[in-house]
Structures are given as C-alpha cells and as structure tokens.
N, C-alpha and C positions, 0 to 999 in steps of 0.2 A: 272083100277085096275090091280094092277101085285100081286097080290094072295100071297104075304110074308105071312105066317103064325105066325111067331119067329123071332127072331132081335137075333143073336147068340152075337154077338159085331162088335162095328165099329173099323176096323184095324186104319185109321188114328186120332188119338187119337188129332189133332190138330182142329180138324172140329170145325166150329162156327156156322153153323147151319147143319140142317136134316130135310127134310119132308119125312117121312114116312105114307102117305094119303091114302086113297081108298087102303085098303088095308084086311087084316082078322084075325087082331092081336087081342086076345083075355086077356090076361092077361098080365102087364110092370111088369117086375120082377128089384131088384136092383140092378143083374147083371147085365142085356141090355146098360144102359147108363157108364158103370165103365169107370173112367180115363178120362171121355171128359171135362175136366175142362173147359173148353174154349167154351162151346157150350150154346151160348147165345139163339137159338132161336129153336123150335123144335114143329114139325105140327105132331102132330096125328090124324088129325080129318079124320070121315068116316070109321073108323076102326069097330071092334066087342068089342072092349073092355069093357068088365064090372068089374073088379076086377085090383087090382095095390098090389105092396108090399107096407107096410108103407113108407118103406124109400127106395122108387123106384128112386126119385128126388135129394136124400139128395146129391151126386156126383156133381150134376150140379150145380155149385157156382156160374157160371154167367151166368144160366137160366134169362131171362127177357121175354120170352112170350112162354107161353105155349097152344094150342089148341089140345083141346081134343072134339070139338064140334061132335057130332054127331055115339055118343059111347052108349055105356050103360051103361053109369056111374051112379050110384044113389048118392042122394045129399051128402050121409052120407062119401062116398069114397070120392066126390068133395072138403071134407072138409079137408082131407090127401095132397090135392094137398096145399092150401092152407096154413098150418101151417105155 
C-alpha cells in the first residue's frame, strides 16, 4: 500500500494504462482522469472507494477494462460505471 489519498492528475496525459491499487482513495471525481484519452486500461481495486462523480469515466474514450474490485462500491454507483 503506498497510502495515495487523491489522484491530483496524471502529468503525462499519453498514458495507456494506470494501477493505482492498494491504495486509500476514497471518492473518483471527474477531474482525476481529464485529458488521458489514450488510457485504455486502469486498476483501482483494494482502494476505499465508495462514492464516484457521475461522469467520473466519461474522458476515458478508450477505457476497455476497468477494476474497481474490492471498494465500497454499492450496486447502485456500479451502475454509473456501466452506462
């Protein structure tokens, strides 16, 4: 665990993927991910997360695998991931 709290933004806006794992991130706001068009692949799992902006994801155009296992996600939020 390296104890990130926050994800401020990722400088290299080229990135195609990110695990940000075991970690103590508590809410994905829509900031966090701005500009990574490119970032197909992105691990959150083991984090604290229970809560997300709605359109936390909507940036990431070529997301293709998202893990979010082992959060506190309720189904109803799981469903925002989803649309």
């Amino acid at each position: 665990m390296c104890g990130i709290k926050k994800v401020i933004s990722i400088l290299d806006l080229s990135v195609e993927q990110a695990t940000i794992a075991n970690n103590l991130l508590k809410h994905i706001t829509s900031e966090m991910f701005r500009g990574l068009v490119n970032l197909y692949y992105l691990n959150l799992k083991d984090n604290q997360i229970s809560s997300l902006d709605p359109n936390a994801f909507d940036q990431l155009l070529a997301l293709y695998e998202l893990n979010v296992d082992g959060n506190a996600l309720e189904p109803k939020t799981l469903e925002i991931i989803h649309k």
